[in-house]
C-alpha positions as CSV (number, residue, x, y, z in Angstrom):
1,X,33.3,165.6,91.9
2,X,36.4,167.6,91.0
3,X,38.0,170.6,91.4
4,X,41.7,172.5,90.8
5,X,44.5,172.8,93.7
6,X,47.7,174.6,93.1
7,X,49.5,171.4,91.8
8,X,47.2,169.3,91.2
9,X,43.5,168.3,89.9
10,X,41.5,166.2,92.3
11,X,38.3,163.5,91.9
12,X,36.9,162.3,95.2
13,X,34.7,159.0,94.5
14,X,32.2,157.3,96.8
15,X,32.6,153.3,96.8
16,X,30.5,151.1,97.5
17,X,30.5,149.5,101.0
18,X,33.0,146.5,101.5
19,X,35.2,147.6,98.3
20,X,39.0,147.3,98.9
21,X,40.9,150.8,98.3
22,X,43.7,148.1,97.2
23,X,41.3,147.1,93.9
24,X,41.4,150.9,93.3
25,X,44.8,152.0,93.9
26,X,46.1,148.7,91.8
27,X,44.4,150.9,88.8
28,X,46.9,153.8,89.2
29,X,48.9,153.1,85.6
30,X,45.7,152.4,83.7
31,X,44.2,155.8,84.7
32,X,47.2,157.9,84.1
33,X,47.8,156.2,80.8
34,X,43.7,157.2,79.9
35,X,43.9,160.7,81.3
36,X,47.6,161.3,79.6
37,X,49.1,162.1,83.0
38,X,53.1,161.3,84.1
39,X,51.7,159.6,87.6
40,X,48.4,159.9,89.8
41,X,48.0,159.8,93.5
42,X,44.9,157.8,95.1
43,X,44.6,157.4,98.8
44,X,41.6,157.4,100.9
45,X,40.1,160.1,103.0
46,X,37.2,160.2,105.3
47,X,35.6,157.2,103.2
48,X,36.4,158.3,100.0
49,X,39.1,157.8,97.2
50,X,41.1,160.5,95.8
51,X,42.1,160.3,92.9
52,X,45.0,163.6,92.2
53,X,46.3,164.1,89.1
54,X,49.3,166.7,88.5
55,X,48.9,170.3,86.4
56,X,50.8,171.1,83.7
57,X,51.8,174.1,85.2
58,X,50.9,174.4,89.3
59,X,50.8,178.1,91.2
60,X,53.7,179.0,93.4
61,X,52.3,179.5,97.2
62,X,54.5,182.3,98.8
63,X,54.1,182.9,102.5
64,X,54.3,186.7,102.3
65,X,51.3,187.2,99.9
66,X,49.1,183.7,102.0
67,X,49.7,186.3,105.0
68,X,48.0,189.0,103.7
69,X,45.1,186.8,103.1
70,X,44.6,186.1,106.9
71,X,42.6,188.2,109.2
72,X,44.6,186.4,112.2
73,X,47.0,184.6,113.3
74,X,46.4,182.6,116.9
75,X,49.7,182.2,119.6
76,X,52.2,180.1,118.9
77,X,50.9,179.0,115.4
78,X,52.7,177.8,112.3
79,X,51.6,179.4,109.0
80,X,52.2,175.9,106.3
81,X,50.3,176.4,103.1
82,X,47.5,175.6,101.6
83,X,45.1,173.2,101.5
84,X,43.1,171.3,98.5
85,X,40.5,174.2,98.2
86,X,43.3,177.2,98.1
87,X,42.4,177.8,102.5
88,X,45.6,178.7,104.3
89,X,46.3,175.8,106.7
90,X,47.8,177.2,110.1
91,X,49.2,174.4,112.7
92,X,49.0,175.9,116.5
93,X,51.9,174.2,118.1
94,X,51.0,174.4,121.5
95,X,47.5,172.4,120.9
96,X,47.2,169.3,123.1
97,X,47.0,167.0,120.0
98,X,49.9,168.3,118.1
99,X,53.2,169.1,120.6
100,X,55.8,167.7,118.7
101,X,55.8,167.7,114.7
102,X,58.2,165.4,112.1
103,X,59.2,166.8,108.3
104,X,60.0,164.1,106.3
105,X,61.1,164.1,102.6
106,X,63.6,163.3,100.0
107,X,65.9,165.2,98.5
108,X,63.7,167.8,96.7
109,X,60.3,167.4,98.7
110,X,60.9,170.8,99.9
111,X,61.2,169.2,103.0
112,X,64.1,172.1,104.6
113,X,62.0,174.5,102.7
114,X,58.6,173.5,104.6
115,X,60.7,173.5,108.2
116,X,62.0,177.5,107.7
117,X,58.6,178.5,106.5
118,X,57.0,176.7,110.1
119,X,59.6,178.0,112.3
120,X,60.0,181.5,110.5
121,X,56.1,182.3,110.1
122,X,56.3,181.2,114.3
123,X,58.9,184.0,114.4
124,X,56.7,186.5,112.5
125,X,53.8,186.5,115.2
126,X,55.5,185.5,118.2
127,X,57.7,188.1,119.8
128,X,61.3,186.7,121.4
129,X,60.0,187.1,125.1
130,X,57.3,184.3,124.4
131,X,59.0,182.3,122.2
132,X,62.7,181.0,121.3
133,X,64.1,178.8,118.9
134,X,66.9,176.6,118.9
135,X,68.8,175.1,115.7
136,X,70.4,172.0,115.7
137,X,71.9,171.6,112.1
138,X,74.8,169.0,111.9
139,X,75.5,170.5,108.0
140,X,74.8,173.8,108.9
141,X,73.0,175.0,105.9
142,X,69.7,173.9,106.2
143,X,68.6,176.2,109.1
144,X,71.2,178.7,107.9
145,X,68.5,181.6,106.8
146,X,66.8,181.7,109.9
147,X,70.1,182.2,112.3
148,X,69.3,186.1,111.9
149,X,66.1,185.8,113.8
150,X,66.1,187.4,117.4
151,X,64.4,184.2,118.6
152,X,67.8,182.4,117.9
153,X,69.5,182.7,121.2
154,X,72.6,180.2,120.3
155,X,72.9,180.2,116.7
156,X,73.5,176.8,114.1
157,X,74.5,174.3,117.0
158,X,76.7,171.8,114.8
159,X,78.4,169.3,116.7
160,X,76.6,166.8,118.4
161,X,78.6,167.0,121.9
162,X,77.4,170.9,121.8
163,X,73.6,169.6,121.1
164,X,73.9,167.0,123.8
165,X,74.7,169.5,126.3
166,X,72.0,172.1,125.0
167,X,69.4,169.6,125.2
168,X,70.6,168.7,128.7
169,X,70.1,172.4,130.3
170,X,66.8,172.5,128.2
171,X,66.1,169.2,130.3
172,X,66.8,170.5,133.7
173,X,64.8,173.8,132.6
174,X,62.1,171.6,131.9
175,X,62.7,169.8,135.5
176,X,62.4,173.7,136.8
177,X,59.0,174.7,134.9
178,X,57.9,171.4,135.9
179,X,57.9,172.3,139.7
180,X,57.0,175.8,139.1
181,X,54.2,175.2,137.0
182,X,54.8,177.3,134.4
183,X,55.0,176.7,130.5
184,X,56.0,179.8,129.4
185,X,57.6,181.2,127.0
186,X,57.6,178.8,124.2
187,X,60.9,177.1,123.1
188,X,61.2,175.6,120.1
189,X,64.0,172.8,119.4
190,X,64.6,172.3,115.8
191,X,66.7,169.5,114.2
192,X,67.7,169.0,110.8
193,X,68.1,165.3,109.5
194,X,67.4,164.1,112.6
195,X,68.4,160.6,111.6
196,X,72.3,161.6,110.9
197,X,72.6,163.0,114.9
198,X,71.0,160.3,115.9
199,X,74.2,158.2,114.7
200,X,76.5,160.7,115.5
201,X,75.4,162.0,118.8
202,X,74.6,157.9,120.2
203,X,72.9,157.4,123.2
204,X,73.1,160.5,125.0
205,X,71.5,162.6,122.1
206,X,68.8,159.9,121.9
207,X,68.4,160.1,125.8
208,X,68.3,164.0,125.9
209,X,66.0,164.4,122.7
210,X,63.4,161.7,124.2
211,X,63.5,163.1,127.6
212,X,62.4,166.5,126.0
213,X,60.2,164.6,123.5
214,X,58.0,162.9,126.0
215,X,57.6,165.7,128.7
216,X,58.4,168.6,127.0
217,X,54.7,169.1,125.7
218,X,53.7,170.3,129.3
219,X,56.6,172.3,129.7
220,X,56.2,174.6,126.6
221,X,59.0,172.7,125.4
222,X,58.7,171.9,121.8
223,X,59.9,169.8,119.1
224,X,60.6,170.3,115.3
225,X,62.8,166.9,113.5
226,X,63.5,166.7,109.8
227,X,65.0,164.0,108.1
228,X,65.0,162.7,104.3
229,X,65.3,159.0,105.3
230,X,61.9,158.0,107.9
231,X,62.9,154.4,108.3
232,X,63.2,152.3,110.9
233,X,66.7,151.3,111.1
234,X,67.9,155.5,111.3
235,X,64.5,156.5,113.6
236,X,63.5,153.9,115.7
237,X,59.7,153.2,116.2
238,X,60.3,154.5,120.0
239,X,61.7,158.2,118.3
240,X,59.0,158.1,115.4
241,X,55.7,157.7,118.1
242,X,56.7,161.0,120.3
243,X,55.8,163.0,116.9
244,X,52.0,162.7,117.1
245,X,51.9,165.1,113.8
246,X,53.8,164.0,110.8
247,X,54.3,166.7,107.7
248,X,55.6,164.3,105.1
249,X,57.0,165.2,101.9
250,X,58.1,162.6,98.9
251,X,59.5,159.7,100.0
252,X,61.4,157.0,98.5
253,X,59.2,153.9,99.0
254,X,55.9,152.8,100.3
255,X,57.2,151.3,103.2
256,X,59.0,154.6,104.2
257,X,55.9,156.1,103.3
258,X,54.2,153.8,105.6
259,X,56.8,154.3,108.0
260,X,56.7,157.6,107.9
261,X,52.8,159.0,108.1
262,X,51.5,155.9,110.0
263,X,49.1,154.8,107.5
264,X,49.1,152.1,104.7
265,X,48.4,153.6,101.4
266,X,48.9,157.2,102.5
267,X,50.5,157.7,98.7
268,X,53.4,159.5,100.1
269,X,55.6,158.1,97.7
270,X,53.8,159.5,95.0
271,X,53.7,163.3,96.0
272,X,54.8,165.7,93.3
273,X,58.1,167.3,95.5
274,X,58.9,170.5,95.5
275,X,56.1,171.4,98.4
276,X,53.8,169.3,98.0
277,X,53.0,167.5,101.4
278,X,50.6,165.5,103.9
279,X,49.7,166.7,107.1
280,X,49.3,163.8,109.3
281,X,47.6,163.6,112.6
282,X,45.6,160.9,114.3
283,X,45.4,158.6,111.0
284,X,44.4,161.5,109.4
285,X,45.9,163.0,105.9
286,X,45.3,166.7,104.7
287,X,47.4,167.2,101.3
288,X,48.8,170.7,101.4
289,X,51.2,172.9,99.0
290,X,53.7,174.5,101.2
291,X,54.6,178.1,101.3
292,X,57.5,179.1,100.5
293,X,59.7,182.2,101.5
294,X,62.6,183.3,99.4
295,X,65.6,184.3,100.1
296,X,65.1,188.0,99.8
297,X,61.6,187.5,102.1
298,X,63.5,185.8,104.2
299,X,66.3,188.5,104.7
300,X,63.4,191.3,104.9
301,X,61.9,189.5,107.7
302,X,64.9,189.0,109.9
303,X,65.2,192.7,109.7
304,X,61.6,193.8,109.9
305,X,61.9,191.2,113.3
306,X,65.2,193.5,114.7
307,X,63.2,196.4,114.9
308,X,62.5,197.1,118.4
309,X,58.4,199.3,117.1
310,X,57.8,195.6,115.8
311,X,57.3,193.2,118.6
312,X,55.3,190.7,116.2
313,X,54.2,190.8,112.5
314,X,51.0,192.6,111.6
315,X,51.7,195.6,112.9
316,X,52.7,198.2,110.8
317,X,55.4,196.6,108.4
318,X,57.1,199.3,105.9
319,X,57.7,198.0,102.2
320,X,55.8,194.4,103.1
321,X,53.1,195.2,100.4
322,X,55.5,196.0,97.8
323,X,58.0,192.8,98.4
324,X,55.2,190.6,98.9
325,X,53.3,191.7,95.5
326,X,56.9,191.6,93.8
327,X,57.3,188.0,95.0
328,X,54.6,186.7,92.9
């Protein structure tokens, strides 16, 4: 059985019972050399093998145009792509299995790309008295875009002595909910390449961020790392563990693409870049093509979000037909 995703064209095959996926995956050159592809992808999935070959020429996903597809969007949810059979895939941040949520990618995975599109589709249908967002970007330019959001109370925070004494207060705020009971509203802690604070910001930062990392769930306190390198030596196994949902890009290697989803054989290492991804969660792989939101989108949204008549996206939104239909 086959069918066409945006990037890629997919087989699933039944084996027989007792067959190693290692026998099957150790067949990756042969099949790319008989079907005249550049490089295939075959990882298991709910007992079968995929087998995912790349298009010659894939569909852009944009996130303005996936919107207009979707009746609804539930509280606190992330808007992410699409999945294999073209269905938007929506990640609700807030739900007791996901908490905490890891980008990884190399350079050109789309990986930066994939974090603004979660934490600006968040923005979109979550006014900024239920939720806030907080950017830690040691370069500054990842996170840039979405600085112009009203749910960014503090701007790019840069310097790690400046993050280590954000994430403190967030920590005492959480001590505060804690004995109040409340959750409410939603915060949202985003770092980009979480690995390079990690060095630079030592033991405190690591101290802060895992304080908030393994109590913040219950607190409405959430977390959002990136990094390009998922290995052990820049994110220990301790950090890696408190992000029970992984998003993982291309990666170098198959170990950091063991490293990084969890899972032997996830294929990670073989993903086509430029968006295309796995959503991981509880061993668990959905491939996905993320959306992406342009520069132009990106400035229309931060301006649609000033307006005080628009407390959330959905409501009436002048000129987001026409933008969104000139995007494609």
């Amino acid at each position: 059985m086959g069918w066409f995703t945006p990037r890629y064209v997919q087989f699933k095959l039944t084996v027989r019972p007792g067959t190693k996926i290692s026998k099957v995956t150790a067949l990756s050159e042969e099949l790319a050399l008989a079907l005249g592809s550049p490089g295939l992808r075959i990882a298991r999935q709910q007992g079968c093998v995929n087998i995912e070959m790349l298009r010659e020429k894939s569909d852009p996903v944009r996130l303005l145009p996936l919107i207009e597809r979707l009746d609804a969007v539930p509280p606190h949810s992330a808007i992410l792509g699409v999945e294999e059979l073209g269905a938007p895939l929506l990640l609700r941040l807030t739900a007791p299995d996901v908490a905490h949520v890891l980008v990884a990618g190399t350079t050109g995975s789309g990986k930066t790309a994939l974090a603004r599109t979660l934490l600006c589709s968040l923005a979109m249908f979550n006014p900024p008295d239920e939720l806030s967002i907080i950017l830690v970007d040691p370069k500054g330019r990842g996170f840039g875009p979405l600085s112009a959001l009203p749910h960014v109370k503090h701007g790019i925070i840069s310097e790690p002595d400046e993050a280590v004494a954000r994430l403190g207060a967030l920590g005492q705020e959480m001590e505060r909910r804690d004995h109040a009971g409340v959750s409410r509203p939603v915060i949202v802690v985003a770092v980009d390449e979480i690995a390079d604070i990690y060095q630079t910001g030592g033991s405190d930062f690591e101290k802060a961020l895992g304080r908030i990392a393994q109590r913040g769930r219950q607190a409405g306190i959430h977390l959002i790392g990136c990094t390009q390198k998922p290995t052990a030596s820049l994110i220990g196994s301790s950090v890696i563990a408190n992000f029970p949902v992984r998003l993982v890009g291309a990666v170098a290697s198959k170990d950091e693409a063991r490293y990084a989803t969890g899972v032997t054989d996830s294929g990670a290492e073989k993903l086509a870049g430029s968006g295309d991804f796995l959503l991981v969660s509880k061993g668990e792989l959905v491939r996905f093509q993320a959306a992406w939101l342009g520069p132009e989108d990106m400035k229309f949204v931060s301006e649609m979000l000033h307006r005080p008549e628009l407390s959330r996206w959905g409501q009436a939104v002048p000129g987001a037909d026409k933008l969104a239909n000139a995007s494609e």
